[in-house]
PDB file of N, H, CA, C and O in Angstrom:
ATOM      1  N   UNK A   1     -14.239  26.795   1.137  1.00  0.00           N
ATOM      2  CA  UNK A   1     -12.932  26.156   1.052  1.00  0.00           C
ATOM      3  C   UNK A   1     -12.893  24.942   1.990  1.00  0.00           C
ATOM      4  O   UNK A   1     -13.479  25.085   3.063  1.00  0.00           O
ATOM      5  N   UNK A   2     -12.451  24.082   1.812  1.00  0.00           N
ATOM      6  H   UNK A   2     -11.974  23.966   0.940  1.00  0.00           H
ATOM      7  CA  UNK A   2     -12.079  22.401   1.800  1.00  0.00           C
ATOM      8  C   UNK A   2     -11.214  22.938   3.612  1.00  0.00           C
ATOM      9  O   UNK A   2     -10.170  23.590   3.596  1.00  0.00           O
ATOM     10  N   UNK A   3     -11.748  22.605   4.685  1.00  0.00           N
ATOM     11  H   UNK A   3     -12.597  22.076   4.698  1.00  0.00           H
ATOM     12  CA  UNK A   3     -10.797  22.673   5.882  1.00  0.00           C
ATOM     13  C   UNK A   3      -9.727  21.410   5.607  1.00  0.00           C
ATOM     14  O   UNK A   3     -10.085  20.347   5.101  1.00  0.00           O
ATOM     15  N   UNK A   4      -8.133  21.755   6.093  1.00  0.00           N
ATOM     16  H   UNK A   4      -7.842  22.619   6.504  1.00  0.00           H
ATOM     17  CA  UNK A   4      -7.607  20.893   6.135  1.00  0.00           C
ATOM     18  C   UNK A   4      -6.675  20.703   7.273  1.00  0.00           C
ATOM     19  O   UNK A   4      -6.243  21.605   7.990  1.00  0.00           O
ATOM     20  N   UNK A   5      -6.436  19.564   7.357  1.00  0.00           N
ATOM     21  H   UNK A   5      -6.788  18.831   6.774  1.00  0.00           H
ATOM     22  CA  UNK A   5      -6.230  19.237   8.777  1.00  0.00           C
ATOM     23  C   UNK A   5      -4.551  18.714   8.395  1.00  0.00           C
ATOM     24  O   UNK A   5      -4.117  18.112   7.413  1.00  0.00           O
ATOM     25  N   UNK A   6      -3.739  19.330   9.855  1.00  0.00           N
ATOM     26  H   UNK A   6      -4.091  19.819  10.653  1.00  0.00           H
ATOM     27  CA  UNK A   6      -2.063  18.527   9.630  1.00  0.00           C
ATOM     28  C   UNK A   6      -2.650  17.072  10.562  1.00  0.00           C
ATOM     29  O   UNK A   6      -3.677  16.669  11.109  1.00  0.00           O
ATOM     30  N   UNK A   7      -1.107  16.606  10.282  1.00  0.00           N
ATOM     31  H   UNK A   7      -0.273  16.933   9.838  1.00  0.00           H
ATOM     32  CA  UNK A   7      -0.904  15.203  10.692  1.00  0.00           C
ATOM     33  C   UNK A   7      -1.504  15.365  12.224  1.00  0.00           C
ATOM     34  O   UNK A   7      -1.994  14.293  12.581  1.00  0.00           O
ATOM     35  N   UNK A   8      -1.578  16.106  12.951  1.00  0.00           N
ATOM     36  H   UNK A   8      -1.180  16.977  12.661  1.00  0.00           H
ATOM     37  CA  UNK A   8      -1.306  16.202  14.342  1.00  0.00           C
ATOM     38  C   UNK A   8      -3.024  16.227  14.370  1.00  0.00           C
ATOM     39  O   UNK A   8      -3.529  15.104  14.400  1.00  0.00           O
ATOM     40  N   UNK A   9      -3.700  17.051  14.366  1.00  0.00           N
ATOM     41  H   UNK A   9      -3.290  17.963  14.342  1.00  0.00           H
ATOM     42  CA  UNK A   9      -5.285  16.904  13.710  1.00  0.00           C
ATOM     43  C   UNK A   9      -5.733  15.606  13.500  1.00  0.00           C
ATOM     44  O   UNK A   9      -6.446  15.090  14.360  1.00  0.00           O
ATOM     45  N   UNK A  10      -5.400  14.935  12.394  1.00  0.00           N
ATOM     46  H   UNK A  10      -4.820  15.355  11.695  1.00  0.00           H
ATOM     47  CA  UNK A  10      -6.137  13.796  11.746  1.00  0.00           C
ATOM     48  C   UNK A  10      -5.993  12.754  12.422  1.00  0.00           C
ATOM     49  O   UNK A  10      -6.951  11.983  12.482  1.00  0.00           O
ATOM     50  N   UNK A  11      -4.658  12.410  13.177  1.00  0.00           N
ATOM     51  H   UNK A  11      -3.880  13.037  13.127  1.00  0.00           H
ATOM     52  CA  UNK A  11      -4.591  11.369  14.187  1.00  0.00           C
ATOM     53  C   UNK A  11      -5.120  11.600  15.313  1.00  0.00           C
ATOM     54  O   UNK A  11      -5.073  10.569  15.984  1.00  0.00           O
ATOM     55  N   UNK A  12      -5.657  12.532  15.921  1.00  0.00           N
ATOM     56  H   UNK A  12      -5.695  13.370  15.376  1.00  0.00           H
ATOM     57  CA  UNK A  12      -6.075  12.943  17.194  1.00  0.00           C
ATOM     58  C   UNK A  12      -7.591  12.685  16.937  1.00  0.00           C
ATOM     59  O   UNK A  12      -8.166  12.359  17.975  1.00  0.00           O
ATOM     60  N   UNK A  13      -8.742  12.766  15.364  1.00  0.00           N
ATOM     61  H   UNK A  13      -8.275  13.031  14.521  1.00  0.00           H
ATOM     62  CA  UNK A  13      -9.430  12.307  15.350  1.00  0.00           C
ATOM     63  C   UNK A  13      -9.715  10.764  14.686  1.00  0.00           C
ATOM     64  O   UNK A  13     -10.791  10.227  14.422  1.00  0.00           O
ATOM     65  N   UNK A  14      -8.371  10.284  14.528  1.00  0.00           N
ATOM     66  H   UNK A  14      -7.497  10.720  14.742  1.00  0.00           H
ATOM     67  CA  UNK A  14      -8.404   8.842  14.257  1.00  0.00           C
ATOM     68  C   UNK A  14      -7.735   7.833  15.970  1.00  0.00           C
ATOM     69  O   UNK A  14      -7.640   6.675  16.378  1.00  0.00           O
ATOM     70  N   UNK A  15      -7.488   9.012  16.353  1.00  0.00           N
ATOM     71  H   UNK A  15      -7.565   9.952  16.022  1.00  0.00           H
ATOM     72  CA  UNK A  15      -7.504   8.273  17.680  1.00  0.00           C
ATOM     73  C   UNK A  15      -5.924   7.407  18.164  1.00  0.00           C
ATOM     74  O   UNK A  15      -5.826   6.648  19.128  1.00  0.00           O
ATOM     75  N   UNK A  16      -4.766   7.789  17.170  1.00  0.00           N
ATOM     76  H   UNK A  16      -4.845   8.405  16.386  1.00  0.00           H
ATOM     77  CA  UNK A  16      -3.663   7.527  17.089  1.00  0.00           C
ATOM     78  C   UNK A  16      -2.576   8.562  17.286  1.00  0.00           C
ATOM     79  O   UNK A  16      -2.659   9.778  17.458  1.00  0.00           O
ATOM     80  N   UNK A  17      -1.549   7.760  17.217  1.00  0.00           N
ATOM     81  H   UNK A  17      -1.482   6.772  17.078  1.00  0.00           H
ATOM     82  CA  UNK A  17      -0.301   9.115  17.207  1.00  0.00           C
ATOM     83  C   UNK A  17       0.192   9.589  16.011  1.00  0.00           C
ATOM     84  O   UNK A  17       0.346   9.030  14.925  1.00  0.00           O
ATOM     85  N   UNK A  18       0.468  10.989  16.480  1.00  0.00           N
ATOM     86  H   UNK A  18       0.342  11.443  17.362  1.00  0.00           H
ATOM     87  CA  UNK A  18       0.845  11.724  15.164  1.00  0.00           C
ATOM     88  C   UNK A  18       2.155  10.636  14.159  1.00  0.00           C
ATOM     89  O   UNK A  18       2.209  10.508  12.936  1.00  0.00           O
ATOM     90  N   UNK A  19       2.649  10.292  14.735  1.00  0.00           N
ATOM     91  H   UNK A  19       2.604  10.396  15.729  1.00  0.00           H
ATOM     92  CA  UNK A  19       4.168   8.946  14.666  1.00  0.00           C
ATOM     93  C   UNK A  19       3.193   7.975  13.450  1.00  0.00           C
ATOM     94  O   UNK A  19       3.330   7.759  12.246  1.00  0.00           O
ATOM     95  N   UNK A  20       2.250   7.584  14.422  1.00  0.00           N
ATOM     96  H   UNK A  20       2.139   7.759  15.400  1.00  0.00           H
ATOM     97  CA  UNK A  20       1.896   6.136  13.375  1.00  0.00           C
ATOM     98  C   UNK A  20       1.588   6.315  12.678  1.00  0.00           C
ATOM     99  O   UNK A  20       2.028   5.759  11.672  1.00  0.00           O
ATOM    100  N   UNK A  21       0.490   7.314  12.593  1.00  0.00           N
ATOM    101  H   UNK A  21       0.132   7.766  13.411  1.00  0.00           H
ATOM    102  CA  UNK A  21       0.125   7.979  11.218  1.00  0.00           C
ATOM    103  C   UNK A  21       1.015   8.338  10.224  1.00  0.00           C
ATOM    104  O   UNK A  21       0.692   8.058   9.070  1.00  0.00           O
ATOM    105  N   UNK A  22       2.641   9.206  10.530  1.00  0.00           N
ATOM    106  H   UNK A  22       2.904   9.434  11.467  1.00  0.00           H
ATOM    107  CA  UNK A  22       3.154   9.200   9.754  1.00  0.00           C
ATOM    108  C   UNK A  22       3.937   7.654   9.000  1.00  0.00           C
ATOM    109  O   UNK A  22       4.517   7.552   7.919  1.00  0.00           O
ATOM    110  N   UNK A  23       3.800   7.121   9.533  1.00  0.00           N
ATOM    111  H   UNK A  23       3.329   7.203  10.411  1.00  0.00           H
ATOM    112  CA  UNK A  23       4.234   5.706   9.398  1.00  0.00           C
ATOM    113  C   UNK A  23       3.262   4.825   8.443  1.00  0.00           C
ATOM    114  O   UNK A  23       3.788   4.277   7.474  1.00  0.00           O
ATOM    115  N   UNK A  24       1.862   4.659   8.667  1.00  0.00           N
ATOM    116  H   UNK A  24       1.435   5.104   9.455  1.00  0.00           H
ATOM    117  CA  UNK A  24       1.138   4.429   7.704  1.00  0.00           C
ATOM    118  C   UNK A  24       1.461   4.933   6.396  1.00  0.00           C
ATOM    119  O   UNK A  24       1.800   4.138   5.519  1.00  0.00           O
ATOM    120  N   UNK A  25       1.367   6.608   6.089  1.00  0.00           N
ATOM    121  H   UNK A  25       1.092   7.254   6.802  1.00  0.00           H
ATOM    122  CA  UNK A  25       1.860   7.252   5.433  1.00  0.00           C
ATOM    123  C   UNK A  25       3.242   6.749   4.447  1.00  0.00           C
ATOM    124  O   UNK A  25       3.253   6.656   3.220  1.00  0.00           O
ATOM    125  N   UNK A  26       3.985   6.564   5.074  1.00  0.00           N
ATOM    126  H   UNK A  26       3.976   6.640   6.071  1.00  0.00           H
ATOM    127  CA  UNK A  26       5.334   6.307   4.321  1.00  0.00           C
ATOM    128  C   UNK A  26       5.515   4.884   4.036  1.00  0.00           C
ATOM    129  O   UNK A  26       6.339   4.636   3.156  1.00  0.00           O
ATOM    130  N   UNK A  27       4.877   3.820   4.633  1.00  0.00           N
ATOM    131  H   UNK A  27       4.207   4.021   5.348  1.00  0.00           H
ATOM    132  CA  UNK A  27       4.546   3.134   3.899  1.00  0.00           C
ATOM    133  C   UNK A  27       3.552   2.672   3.195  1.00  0.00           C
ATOM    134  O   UNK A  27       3.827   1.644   2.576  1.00  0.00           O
ATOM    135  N   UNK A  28       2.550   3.052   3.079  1.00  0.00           N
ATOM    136  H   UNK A  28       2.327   3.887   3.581  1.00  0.00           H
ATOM    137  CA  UNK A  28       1.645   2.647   2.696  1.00  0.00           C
ATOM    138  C   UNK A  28       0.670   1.679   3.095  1.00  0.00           C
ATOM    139  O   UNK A  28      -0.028   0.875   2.475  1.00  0.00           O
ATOM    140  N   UNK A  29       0.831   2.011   4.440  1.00  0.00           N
ATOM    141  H   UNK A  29       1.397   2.663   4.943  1.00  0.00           H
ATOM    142  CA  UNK A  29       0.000   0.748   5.200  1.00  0.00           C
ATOM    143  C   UNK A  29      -1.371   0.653   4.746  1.00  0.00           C
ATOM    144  O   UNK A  29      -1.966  -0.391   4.477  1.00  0.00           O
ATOM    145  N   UNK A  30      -1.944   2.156   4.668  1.00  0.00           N
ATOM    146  H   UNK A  30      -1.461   3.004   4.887  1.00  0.00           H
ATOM    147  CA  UNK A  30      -3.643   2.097   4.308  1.00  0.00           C
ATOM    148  C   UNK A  30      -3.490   2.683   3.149  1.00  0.00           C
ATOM    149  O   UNK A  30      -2.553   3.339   2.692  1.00  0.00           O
ATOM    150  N   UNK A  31      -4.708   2.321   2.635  1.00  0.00           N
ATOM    151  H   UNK A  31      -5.469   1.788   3.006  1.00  0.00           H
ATOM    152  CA  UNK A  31      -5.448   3.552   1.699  1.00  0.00           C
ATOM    153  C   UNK A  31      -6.056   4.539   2.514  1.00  0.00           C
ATOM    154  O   UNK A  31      -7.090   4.260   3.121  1.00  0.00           O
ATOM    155  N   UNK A  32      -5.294   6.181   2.640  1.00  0.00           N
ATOM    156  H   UNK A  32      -4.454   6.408   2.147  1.00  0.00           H
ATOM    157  CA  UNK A  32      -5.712   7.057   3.515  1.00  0.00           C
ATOM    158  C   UNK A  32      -5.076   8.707   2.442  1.00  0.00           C
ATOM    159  O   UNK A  32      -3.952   9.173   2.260  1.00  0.00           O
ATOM    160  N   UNK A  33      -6.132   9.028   2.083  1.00  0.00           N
ATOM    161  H   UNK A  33      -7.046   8.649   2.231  1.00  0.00           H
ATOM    162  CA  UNK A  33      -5.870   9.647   1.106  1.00  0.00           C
ATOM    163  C   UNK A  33      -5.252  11.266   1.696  1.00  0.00           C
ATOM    164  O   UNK A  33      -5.956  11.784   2.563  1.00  0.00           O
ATOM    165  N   UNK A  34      -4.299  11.857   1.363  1.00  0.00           N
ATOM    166  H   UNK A  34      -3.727  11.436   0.658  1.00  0.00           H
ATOM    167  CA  UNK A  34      -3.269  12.807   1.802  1.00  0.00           C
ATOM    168  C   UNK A  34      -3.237  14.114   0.715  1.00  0.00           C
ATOM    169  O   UNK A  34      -3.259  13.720  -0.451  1.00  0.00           O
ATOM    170  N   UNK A  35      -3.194  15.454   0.853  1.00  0.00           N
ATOM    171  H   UNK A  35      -3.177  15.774   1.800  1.00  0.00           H
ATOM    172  CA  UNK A  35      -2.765  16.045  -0.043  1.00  0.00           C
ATOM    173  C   UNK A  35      -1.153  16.634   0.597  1.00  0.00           C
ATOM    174  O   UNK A  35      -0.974  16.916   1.782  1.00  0.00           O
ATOM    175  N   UNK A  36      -0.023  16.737  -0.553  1.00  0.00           N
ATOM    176  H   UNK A  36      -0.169  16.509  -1.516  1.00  0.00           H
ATOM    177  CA  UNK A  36       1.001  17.123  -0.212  1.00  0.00           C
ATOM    178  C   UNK A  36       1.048  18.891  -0.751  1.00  0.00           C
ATOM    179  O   UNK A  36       0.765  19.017  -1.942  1.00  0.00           O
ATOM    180  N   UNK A  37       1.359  20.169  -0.025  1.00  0.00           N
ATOM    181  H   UNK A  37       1.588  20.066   0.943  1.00  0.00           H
ATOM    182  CA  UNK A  37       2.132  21.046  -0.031  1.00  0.00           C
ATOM    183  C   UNK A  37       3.381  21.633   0.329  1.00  0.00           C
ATOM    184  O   UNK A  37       3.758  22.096   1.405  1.00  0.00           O
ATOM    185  N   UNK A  38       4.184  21.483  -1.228  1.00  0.00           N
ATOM    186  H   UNK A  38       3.877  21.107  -2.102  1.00  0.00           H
ATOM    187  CA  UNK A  38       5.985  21.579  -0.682  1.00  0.00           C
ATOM    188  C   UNK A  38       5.841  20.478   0.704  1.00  0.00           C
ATOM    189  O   UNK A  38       4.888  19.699   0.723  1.00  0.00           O
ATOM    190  N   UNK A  39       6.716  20.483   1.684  1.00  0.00           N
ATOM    191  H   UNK A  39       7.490  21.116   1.668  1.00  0.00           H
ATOM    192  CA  UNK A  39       7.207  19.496   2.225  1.00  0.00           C
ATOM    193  C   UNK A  39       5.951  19.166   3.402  1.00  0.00           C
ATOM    194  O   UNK A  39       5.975  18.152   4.099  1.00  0.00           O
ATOM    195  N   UNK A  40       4.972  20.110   3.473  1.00  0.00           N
ATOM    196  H   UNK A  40       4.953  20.934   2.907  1.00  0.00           H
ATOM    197  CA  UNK A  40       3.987  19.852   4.268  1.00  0.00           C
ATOM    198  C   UNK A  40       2.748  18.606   4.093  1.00  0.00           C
ATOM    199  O   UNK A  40       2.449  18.301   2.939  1.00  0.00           O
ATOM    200  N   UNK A  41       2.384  18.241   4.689  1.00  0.00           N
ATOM    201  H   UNK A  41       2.628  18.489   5.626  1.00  0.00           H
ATOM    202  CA  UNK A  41       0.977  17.067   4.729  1.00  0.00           C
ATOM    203  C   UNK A  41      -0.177  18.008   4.924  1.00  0.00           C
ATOM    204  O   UNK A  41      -0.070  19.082   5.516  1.00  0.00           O
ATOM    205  N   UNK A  42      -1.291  17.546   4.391  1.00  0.00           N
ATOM    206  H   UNK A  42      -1.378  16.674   3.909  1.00  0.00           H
ATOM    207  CA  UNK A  42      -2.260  17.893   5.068  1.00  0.00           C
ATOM    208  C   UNK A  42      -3.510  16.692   5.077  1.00  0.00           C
ATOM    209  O   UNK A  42      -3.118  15.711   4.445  1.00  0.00           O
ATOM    210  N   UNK A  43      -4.628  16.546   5.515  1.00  0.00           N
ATOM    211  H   UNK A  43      -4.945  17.343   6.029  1.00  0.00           H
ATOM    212  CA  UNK A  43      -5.990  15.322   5.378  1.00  0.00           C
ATOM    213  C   UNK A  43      -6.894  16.503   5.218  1.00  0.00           C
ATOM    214  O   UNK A  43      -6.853  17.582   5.811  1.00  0.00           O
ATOM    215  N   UNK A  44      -7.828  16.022   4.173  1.00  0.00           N
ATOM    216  H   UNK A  44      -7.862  15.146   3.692  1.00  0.00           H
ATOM    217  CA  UNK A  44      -8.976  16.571   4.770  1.00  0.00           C
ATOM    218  C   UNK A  44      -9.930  15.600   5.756  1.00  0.00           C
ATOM    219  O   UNK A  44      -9.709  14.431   6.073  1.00  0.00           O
ATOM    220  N   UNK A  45     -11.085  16.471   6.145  1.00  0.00           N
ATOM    221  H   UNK A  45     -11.265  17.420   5.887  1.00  0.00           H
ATOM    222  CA  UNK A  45     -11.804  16.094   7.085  1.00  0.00           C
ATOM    223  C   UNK A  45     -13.112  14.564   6.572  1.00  0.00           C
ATOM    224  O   UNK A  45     -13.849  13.910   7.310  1.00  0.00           O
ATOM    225  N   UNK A  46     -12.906  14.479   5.032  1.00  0.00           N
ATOM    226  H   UNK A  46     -12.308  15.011   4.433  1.00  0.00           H
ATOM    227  CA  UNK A  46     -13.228  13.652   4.458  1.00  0.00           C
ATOM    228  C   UNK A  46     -12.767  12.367   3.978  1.00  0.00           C
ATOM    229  O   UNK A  46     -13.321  11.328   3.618  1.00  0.00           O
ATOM    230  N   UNK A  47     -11.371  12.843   4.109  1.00  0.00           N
ATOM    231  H   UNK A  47     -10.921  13.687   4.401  1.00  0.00           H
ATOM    232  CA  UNK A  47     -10.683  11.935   3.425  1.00  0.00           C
ATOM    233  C   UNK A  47     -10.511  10.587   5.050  1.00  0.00           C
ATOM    234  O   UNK A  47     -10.599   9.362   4.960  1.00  0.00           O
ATOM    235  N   UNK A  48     -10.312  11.237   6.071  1.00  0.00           N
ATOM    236  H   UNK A  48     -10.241  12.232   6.144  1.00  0.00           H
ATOM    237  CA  UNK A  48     -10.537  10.810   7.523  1.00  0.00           C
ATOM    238  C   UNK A  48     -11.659  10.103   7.546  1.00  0.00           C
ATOM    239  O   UNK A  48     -11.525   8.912   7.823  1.00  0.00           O
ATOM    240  N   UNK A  49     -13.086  10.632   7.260  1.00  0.00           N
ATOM    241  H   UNK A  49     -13.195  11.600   7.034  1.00  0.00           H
ATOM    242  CA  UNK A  49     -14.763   9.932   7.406  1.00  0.00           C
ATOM    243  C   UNK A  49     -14.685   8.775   6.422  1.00  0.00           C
ATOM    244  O   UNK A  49     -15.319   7.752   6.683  1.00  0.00           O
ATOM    245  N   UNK A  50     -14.010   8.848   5.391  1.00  0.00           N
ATOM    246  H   UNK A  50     -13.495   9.679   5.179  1.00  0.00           H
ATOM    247  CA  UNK A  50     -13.893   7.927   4.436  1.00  0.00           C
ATOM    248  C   UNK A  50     -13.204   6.530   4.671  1.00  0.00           C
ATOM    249  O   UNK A  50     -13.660   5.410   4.441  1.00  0.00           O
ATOM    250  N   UNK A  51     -11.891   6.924   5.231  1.00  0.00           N
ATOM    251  H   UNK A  51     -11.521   7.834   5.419  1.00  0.00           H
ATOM    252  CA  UNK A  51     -10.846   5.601   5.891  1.00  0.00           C
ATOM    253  C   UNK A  51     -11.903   4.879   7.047  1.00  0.00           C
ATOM    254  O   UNK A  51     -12.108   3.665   7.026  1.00  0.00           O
ATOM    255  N   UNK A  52     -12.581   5.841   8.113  1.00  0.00           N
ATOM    256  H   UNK A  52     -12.415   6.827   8.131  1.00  0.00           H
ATOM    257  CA  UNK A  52     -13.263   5.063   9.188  1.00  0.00           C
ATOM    258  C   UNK A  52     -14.512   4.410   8.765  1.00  0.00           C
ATOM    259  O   UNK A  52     -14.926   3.375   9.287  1.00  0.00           O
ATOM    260  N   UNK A  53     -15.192   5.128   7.669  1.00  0.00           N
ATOM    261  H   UNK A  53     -14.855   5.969   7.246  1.00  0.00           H
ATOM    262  CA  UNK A  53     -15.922   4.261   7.135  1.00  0.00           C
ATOM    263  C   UNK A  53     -15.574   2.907   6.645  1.00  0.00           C
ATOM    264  O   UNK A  53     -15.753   1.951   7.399  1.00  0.00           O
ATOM    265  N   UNK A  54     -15.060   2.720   5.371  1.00  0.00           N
ATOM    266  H   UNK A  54     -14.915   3.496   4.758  1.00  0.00           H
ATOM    267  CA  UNK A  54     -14.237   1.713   4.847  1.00  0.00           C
ATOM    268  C   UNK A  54     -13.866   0.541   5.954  1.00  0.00           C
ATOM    269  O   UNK A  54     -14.082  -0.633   5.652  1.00  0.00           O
ATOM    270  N   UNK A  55     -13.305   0.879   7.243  1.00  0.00           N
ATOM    271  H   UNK A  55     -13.130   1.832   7.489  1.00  0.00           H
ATOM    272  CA  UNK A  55     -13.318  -0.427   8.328  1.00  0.00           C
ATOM    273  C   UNK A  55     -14.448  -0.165   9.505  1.00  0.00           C
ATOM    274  O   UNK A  55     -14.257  -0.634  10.627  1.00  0.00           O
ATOM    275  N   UNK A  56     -15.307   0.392   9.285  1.00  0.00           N
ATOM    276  H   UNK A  56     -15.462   0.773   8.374  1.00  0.00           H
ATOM    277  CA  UNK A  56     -16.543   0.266  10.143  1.00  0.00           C
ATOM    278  C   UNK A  56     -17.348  -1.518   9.754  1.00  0.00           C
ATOM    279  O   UNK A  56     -17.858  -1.954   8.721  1.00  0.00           O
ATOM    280  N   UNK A  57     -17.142  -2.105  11.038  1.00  0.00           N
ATOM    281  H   UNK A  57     -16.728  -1.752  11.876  1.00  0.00           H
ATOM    282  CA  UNK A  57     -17.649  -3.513  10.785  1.00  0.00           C
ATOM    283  C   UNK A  57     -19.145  -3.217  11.481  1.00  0.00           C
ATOM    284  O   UNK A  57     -19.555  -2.502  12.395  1.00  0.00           O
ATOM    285  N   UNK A  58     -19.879  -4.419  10.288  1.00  0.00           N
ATOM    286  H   UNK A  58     -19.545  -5.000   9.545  1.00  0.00           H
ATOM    287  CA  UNK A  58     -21.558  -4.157  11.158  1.00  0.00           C
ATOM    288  C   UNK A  58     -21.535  -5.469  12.354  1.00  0.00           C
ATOM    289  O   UNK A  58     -22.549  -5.244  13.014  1.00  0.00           O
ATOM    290  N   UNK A  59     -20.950  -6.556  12.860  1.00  0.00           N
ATOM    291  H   UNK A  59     -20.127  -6.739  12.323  1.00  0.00           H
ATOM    292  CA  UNK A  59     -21.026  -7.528  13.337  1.00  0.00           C
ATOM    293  C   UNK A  59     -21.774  -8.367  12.945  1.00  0.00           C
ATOM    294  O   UNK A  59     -21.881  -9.435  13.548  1.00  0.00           O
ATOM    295  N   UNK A  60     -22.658  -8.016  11.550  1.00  0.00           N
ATOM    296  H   UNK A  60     -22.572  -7.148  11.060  1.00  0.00           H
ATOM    297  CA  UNK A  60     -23.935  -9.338  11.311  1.00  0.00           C
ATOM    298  C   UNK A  60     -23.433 -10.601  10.808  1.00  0.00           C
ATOM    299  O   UNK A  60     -22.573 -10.614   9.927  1.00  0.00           O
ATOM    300  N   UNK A  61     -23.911 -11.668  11.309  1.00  0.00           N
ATOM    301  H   UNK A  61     -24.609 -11.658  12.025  1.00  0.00           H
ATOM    302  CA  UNK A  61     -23.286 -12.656  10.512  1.00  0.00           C
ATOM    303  C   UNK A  61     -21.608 -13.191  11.021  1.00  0.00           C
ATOM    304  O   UNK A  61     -20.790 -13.833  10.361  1.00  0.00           O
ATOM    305  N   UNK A  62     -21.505 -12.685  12.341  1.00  0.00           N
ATOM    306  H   UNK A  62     -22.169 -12.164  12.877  1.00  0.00           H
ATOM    307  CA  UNK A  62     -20.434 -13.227  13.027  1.00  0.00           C
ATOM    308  C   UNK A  62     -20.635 -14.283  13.772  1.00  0.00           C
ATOM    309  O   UNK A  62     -21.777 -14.698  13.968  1.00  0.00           O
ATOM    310  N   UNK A  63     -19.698 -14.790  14.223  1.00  0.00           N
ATOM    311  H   UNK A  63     -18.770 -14.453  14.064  1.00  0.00           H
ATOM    312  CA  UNK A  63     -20.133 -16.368  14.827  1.00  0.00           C
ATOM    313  C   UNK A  63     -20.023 -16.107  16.363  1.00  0.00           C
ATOM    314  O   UNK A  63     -19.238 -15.430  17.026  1.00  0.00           O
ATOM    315  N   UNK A  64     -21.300 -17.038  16.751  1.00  0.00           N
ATOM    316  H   UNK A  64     -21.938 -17.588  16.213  1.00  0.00           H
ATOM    317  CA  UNK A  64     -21.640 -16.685  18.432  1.00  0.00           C
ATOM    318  C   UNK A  64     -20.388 -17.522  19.205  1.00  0.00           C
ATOM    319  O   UNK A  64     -19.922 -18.661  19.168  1.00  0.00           O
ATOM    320  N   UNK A  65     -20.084 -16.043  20.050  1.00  0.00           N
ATOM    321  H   UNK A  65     -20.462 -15.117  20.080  1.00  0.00           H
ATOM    322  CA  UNK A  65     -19.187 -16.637  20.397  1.00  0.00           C
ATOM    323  C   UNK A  65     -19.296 -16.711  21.843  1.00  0.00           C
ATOM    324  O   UNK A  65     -18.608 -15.946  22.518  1.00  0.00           O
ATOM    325  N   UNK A  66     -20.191 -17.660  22.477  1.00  0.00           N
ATOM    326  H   UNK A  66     -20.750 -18.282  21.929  1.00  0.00           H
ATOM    327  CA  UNK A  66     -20.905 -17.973  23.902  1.00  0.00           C
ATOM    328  C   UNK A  66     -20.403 -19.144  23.685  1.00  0.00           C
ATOM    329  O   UNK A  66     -20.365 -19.581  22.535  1.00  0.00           O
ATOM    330  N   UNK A  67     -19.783 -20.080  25.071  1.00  0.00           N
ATOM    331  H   UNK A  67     -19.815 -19.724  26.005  1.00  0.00           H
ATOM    332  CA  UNK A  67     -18.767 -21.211  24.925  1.00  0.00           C
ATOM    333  C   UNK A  67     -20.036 -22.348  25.176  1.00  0.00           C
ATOM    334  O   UNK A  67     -21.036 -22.371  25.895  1.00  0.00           O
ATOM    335  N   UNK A  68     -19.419 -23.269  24.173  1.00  0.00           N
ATOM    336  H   UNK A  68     -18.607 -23.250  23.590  1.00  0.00           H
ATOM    337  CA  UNK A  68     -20.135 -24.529  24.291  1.00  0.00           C
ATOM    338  C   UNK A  68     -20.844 -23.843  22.848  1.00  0.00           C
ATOM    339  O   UNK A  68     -20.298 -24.411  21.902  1.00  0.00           O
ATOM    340  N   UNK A  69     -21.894 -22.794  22.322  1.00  0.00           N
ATOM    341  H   UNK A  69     -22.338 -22.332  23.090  1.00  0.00           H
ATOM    342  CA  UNK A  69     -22.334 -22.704  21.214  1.00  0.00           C
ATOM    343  C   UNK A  69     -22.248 -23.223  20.207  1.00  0.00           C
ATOM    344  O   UNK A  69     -21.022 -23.169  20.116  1.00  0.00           O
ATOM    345  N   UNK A  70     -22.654 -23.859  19.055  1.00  0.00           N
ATOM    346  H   UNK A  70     -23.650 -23.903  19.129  1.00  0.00           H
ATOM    347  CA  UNK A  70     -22.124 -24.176  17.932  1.00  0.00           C
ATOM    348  C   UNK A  70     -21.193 -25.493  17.277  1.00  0.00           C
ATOM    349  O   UNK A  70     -20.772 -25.887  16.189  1.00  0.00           O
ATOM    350  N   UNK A  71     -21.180 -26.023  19.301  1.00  0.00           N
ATOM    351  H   UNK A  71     -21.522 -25.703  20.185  1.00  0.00           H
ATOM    352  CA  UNK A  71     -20.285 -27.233  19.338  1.00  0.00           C
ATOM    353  C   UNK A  71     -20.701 -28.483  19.372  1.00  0.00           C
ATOM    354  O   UNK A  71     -21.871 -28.615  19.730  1.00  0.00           O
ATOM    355  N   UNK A  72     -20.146 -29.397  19.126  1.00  0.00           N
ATOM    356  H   UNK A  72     -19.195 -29.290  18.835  1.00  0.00           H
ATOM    357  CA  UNK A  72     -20.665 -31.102  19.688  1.00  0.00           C
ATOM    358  C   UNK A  72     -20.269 -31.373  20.798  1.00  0.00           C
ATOM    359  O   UNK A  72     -19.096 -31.718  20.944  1.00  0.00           O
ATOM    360  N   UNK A  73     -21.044 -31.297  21.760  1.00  0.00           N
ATOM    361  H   UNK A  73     -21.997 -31.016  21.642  1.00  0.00           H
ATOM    362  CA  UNK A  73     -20.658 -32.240  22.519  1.00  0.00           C
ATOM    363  C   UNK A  73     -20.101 -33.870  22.446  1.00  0.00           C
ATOM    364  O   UNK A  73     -20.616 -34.681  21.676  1.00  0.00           O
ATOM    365  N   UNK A  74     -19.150 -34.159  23.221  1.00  0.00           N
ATOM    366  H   UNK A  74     -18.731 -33.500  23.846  1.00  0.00           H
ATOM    367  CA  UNK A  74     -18.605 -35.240  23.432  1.00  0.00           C
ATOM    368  C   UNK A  74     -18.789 -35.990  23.936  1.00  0.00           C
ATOM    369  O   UNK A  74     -18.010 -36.943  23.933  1.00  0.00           O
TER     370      UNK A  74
END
């Protein structure tokens, strides 16, 4: 069986408050996928690995950002 996690859970491993999370939630800030029972929430533990994936940045191909780099001198 599928562990599932309440609001209080899923933000504690997304590293936020139970609040914002519900707030994302009601509006729709993310794509963060939720199952509803009667008036309860729940995440699974996948649906969590999935959102942090999705904004996991690799840094390649970012611009150096050491001053003077990249610039003309004057």
């Amino acid at each position: 069986m599928t562990e599932l996690l309440t609001t209080e859970q899923a933000a504690r491993r997304l590293d936020i408050s139970a609040g914002t999370l519900t707030v994302w939630r009601s509006v729709k800030r993310y794509k963060l996928s939720y199952i509803k029972i009667g008036r309860k929430v729940r995440y699974t533990p996948e649906s969590i690995d999935k959102f942090l994936n999705e904004r996991t940045q690799s840094g390649v191909g970012q611009e150096d950002s050491t001053p003077g780099r990249g610039r003309r001198a004057r």
